[in-house]
C-alpha positions in Angstrom: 36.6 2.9 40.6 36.5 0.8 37.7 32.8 -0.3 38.6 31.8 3.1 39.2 32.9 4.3 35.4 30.9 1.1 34.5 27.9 2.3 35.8 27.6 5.8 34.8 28.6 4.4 31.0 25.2 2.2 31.6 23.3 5.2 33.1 24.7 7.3 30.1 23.6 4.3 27.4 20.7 3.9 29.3 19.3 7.6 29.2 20.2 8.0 25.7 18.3 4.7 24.8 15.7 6.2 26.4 16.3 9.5 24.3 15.9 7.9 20.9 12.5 6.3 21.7 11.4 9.6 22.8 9.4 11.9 20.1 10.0 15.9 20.3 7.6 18.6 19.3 8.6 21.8 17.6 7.2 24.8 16.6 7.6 25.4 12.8 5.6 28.4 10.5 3.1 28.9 13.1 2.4 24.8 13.5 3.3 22.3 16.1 5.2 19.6 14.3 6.0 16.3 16.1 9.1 14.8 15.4 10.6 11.4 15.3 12.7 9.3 13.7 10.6 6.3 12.0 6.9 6.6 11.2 4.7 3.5 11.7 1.9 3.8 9.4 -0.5 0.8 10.9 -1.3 -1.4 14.2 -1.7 -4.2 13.5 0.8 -7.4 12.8 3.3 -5.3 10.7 2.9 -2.5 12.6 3.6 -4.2 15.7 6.3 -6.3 14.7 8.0 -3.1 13.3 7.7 -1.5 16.6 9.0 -4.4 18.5 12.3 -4.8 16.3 12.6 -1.0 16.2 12.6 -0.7 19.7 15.0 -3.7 20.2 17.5 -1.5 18.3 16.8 2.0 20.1 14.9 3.9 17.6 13.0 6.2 18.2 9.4 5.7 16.5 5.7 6.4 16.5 2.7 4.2 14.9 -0.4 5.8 13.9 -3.5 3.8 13.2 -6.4 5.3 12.5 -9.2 3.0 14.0 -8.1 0.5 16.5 -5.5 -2.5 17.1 -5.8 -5.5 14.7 -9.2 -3.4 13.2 -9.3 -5.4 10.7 -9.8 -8.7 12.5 -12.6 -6.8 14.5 -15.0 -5.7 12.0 -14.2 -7.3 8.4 -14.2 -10.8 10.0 -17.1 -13.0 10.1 -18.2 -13.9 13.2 -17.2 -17.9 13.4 -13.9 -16.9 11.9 -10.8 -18.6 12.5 -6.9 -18.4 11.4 -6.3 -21.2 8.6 -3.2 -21.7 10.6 -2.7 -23.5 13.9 -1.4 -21.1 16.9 1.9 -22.8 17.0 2.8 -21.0 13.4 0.6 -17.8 13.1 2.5 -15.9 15.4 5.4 -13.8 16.5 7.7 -15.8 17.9 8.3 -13.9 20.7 4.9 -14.8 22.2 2.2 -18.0 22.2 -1.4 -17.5 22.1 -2.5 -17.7 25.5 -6.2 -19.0 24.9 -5.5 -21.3 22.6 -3.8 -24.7 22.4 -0.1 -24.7 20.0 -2.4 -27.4 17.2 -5.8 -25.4 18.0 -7.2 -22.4 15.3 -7.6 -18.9 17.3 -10.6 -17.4 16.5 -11.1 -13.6 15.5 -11.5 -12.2 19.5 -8.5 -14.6 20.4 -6.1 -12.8 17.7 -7.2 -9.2 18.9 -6.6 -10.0 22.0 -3.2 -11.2 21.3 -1.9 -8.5 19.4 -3.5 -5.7 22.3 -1.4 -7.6 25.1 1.8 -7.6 22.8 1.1 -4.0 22.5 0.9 -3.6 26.1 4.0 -6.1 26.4 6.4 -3.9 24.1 5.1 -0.4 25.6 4.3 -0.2 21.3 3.9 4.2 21.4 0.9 3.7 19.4 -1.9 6.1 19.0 -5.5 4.8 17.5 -8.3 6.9 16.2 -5.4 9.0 13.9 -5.6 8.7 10.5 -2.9 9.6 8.2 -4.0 11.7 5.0 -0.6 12.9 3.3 2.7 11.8 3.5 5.4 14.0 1.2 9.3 14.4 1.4 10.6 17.2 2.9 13.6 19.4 0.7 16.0 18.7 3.1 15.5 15.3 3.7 12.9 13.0 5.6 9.1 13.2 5.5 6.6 15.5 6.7 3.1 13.5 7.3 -0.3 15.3 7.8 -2.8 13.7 10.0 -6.3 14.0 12.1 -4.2 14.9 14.7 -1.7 17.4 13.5 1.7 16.9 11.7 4.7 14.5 12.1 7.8 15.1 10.3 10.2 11.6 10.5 13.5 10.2 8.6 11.7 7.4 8.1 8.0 6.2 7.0 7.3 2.4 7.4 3.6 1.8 5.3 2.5 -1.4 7.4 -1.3 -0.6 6.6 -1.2 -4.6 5.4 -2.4 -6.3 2.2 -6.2 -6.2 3.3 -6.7 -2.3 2.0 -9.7 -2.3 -0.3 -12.3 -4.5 -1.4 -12.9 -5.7 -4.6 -16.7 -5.9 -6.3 -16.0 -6.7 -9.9 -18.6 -4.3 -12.0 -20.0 -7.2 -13.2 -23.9 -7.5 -11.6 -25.5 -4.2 -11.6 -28.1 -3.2 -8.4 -31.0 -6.0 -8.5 -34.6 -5.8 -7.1 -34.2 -8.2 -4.0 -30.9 -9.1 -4.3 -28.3 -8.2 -1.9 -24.5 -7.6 -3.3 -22.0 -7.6 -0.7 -18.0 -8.3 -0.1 -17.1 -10.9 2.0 -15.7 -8.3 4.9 -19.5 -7.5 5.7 -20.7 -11.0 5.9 -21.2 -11.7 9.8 -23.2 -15.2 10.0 -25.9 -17.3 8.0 -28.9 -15.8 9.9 -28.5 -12.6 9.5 -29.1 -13.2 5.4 -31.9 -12.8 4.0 -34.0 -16.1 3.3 -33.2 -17.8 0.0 -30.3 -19.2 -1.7 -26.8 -17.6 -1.8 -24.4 -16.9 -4.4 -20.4 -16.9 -3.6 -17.9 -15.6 -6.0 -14.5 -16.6 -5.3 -13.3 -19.9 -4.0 -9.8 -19.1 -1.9 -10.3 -19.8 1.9 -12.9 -17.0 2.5 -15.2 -17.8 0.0 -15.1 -22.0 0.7 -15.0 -21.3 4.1 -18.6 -19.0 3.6 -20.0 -21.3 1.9 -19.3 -24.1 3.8 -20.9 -22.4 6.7 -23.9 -21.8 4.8 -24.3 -24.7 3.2 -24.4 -26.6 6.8 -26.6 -23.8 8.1 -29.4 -25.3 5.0 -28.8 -22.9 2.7 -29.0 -23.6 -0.8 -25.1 -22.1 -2.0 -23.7 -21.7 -5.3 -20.1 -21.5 -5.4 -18.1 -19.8 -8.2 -14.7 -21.3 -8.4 -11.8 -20.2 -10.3 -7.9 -21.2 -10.5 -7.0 -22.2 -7.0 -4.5 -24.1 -4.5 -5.6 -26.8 -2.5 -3.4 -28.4 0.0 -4.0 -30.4 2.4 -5.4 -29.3 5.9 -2.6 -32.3 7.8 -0.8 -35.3 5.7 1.3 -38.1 7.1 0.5 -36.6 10.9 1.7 -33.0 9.7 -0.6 -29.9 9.4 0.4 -28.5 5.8 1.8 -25.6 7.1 5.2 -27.8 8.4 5.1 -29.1 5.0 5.4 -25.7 3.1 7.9 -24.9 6.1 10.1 -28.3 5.6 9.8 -27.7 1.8 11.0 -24.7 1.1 7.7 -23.5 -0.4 7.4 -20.4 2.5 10.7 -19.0 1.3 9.9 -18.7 -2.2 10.7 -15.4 -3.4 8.2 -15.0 -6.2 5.0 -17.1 -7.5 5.3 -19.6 -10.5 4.8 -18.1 -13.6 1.1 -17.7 -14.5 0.3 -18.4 -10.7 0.7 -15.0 -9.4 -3.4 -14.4 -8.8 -4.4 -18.1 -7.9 -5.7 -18.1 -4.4 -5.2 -20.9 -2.0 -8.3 -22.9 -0.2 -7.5 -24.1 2.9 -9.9 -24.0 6.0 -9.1 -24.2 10.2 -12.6 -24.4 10.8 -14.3 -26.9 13.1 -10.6 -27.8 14.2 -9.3 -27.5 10.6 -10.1 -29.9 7.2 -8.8 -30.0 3.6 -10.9 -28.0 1.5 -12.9 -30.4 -1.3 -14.9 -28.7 -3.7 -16.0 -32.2 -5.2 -17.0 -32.9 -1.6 -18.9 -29.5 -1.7 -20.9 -30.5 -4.3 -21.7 -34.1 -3.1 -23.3 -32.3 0.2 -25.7 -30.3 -2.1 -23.2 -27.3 -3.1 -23.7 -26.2 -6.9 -20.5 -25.7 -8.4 -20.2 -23.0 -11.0 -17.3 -22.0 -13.4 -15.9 -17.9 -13.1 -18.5 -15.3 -13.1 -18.0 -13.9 -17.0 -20.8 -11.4 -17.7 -24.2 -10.4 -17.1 -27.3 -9.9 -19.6 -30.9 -9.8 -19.8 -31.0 -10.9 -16.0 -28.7 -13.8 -16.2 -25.3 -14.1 -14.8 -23.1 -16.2 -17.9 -20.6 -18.8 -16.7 -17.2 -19.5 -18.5 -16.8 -23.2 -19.2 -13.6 -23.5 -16.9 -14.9 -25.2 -13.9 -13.8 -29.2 -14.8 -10.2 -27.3 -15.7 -10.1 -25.4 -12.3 -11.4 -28.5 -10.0 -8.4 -30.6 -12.0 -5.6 -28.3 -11.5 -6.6 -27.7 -7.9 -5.9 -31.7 -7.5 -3.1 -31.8 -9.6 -2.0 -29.4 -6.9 -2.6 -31.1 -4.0 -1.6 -34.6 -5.3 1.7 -32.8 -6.1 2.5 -31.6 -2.6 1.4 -34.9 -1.3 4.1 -36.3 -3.6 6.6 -34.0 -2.6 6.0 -34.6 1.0 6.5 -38.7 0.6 9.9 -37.6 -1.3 10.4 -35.9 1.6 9.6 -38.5 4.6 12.2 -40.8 2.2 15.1 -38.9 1.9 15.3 -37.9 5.4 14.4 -41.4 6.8 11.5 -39.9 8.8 9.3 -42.1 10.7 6.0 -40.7 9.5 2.9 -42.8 9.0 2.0 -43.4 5.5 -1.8 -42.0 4.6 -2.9 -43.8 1.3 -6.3 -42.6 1.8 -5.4 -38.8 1.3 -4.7 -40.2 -2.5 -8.5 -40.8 -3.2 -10.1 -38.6 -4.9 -14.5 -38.4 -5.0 -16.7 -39.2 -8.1 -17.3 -36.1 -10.1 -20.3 -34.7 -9.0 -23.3 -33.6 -11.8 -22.4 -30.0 -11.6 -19.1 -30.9 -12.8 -20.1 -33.5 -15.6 -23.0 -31.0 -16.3 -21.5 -28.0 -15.9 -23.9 -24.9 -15.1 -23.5 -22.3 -17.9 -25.8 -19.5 -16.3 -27.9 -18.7 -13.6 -30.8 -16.4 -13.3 -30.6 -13.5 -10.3 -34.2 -12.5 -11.4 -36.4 -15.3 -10.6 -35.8 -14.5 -6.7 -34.4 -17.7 -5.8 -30.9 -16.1 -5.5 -31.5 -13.2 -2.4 -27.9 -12.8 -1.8 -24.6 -12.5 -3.7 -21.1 -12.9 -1.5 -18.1 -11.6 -3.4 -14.8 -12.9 -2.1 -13.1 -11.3 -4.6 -10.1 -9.9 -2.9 -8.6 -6.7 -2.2 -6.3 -4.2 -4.2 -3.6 -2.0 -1.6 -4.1 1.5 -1.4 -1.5 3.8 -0.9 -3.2 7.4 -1.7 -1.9 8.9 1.0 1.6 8.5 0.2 2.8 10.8 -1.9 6.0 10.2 -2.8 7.4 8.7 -6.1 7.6 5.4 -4.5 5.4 3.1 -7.4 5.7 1.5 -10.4 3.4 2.2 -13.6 0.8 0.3 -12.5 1.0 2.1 -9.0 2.6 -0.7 -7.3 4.9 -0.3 -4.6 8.6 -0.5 -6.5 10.7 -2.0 -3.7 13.1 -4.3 -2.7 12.0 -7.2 -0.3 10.2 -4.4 1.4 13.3 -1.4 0.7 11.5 1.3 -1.1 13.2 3.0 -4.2 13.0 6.5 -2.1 15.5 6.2 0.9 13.7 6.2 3.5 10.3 4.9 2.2 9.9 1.4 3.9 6.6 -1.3 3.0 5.7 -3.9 5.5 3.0 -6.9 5.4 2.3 -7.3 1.7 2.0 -10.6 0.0 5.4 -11.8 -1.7 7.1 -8.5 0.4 10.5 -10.6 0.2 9.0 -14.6 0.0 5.6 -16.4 0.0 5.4 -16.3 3.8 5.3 -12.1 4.2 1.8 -11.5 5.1 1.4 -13.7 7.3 2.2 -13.2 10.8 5.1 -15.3 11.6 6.8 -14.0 8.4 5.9 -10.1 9.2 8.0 -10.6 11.8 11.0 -12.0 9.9 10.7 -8.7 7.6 10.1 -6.3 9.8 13.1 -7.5 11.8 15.7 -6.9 8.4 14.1 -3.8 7.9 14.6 -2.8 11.4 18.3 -2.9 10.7 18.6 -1.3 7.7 16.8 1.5 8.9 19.3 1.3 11.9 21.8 1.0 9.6 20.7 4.4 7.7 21.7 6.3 10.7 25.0 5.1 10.9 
């Protein structure tokens, strides 16, 4: 008897389990309204991980995306393209990249590939091709959201549209007789620019990366390089990705004063290497100081490249000294790596530093701006931002209940947008959104 109560109580758990992941549709002032408890704004990492979590805990929820899975990895990815980290890290824990080796770099098909089978793998209720176009709280509570494929109402909204929003073209060079402005999400390969040399503003991973690629395609590449990070690609047998893991530096809530906007140049290309700019520049590469303004044809260089390369070494020097103090106090048997300590000759672009360049004699047919990206969040219109029309949240917790954000950088520590650390976040905001319906 006692066995038969036990499994009607699991039938009973089971069905309403199955209950809560189930939407509803209503008819409301003439409109069918879909109903569910948590929105998912987004598929791709956050969106996923959100969904995975959510599910784990019985919640009902829906994500919308408005192109396709990972979209972004499809079409604002160059086509050699791989993850700066190594497939043992940049994923979910709960699954391994199938195609690629735990020290190997998956490359851009790889990672879409990955996140459509742990779609397929969590049953994620996701529906591409729907954009969302207004999101605003209802008067008794909850959200009503108005999309390209009708209306959702939900107690929850999760924005998980990732820190990749919109890019960024400084207003800096205006439209040029045969010269070709572009952001780095619609550069695809070397050969399909035109002939002549090739400007890149912004030295993080994307624009080194680019121009690395170019330059050992035979382009002549000028590289504009501003404050930076440089770590190293392995040290001491590591890749530096343990190192900011064993170091506490992935947990770090917020970024050192007057750090907050320096990028970080690292590289898993051709099986990963440390990003050298001096090395750059000893292959060919001309080295340029930040992109200041623009006059009589001429592009005007701020004198700040020496101070940029320096500090970039000062930074990597410094993690290579915290990762010896490191190997010490644990007693690790890790081989030592003087080498990593030398640092090249300064090239002539350094010594004689390049103080403008013309973009009217023709020589320079192309302009890449890795310049970044700025969130946008016009569709959510709820009192959810700062003054500066910043989401105002707490690791992720919106200041209007209900309001969650998901996959930005520095969401709750310095590893948030990255895949591994989505999932970390997504899982604390899974339970406190479980914990709201308690």
């Amino acid at each position: 008897m006692l066995c038969q109560i036990m499994v009607l109580a699991m039938a009973l758990l089971a069905y309403a389990r199955a209950e809560q992941t189930r939407t509803k549709r209503d008819e409301r002032d003439g409109m069918q309204v879909e109903k569910t408890d948590t929105l998912i704004v987004g598929g791709g990492q956050a969106g996923l991980a959100m969904s995975a979590h959510l599910k784990q805990a019985g919640i009902a929820h829906l994500i919308l995306e408005r192109d396709r899975i990972a979209e972004r990895w499809r079409k604002d990815r160059w086509d050699s393209l791989v993850a700066n980290g190594p497939a043992w890290h940049d994923r979910f824990p709960a699954k391994t990249f199938a195609d690629c080796g735990p020290d190997g770099f998956p490359g851009k098909d790889s990672v879409v590939r990955y996140f459509e089978e742990f779609a397929d793998e969590i049953a994620a209720p996701i529906r591409c091709g729907v954009e969302v176009t207004e999101v605003t709280a209802l008067p008794g509570g909850g959200f009503r959201a108005r999309t390209s494929d009708g209306v959702v109402e939900a107690r929850n909204v999760v924005a998980a549209t990732g820190p990749f929003q919109k890019p960024v073209i400084p207003p800096l060079v205006p439209e040029l007789p045969d010269v070709t402005q572009m952001h780095s999400t619609a550069y695809r390969s070397p050969g399909a620019l035109a002939d002549g040399a090739v400007l890149v503003v912004g030295a993080g991973s994307s624009g080194a990366q680019i121009a690395d690629e170019l330059l050992s395609a035979g382009r002549v590449v000028y590289l504009s390089v501003g404050p930076h990070d440089r770590p190293p690609r392995r040290y001491r047998g590591k890749d530096f990705v343990w190192w900011l893991g064993v170091l506490g530096k992935w947990e770090m809530k917020t970024p050192p004063a007057g750090r907050e906007h320096v990028t970080i140049a690292v590289s898993g290309a051709n099986g990963g290497h440390t990003v050298d700019f001096r090395r750059f520049a000893h292959r060919g590469m001309q080295l340029l100081g930040m992109a200041e303004g623009f006059a009589d044809g001429r592009l005007t260089i701020a004198p700040d490249l020496g101070t940029n390369i320096r500090e970039g070494d000062a930074n990597y020097l410094s993690l290579l000294d915290e990762a010896d103090a490191y190997v010490v106090r644990e007693g690790l048997d890790l081989p030592a790596e003087p080498e990593a300590r030398h640092i090249p000759d300064d090239p002539a672009c350094l010594t004689t530093p390049i103080r403008t360049v013309d973009l009217q004699s023709g020589d320079i047919r192309t302009i890449i701006w890795a310049t970044g990206f700025v969130q946008e969040f016009g569709w959510l219109r709820v009192d959810a931002f700062d003054d500066r029309g910043r989401p105002a949240h707490q690791n992720g917790v919106s200041i209007v209940p209900g309001i969650y954000f998901l996959g930005l950088p520095w969401l709750s520590m310095r590893g948030s947008s990255f895949i591994w650390g989505v999932w970390a976040d997504a899982e604390r905001l899974a339970g406190h959104i479980a914990a709201r319906r308690e």
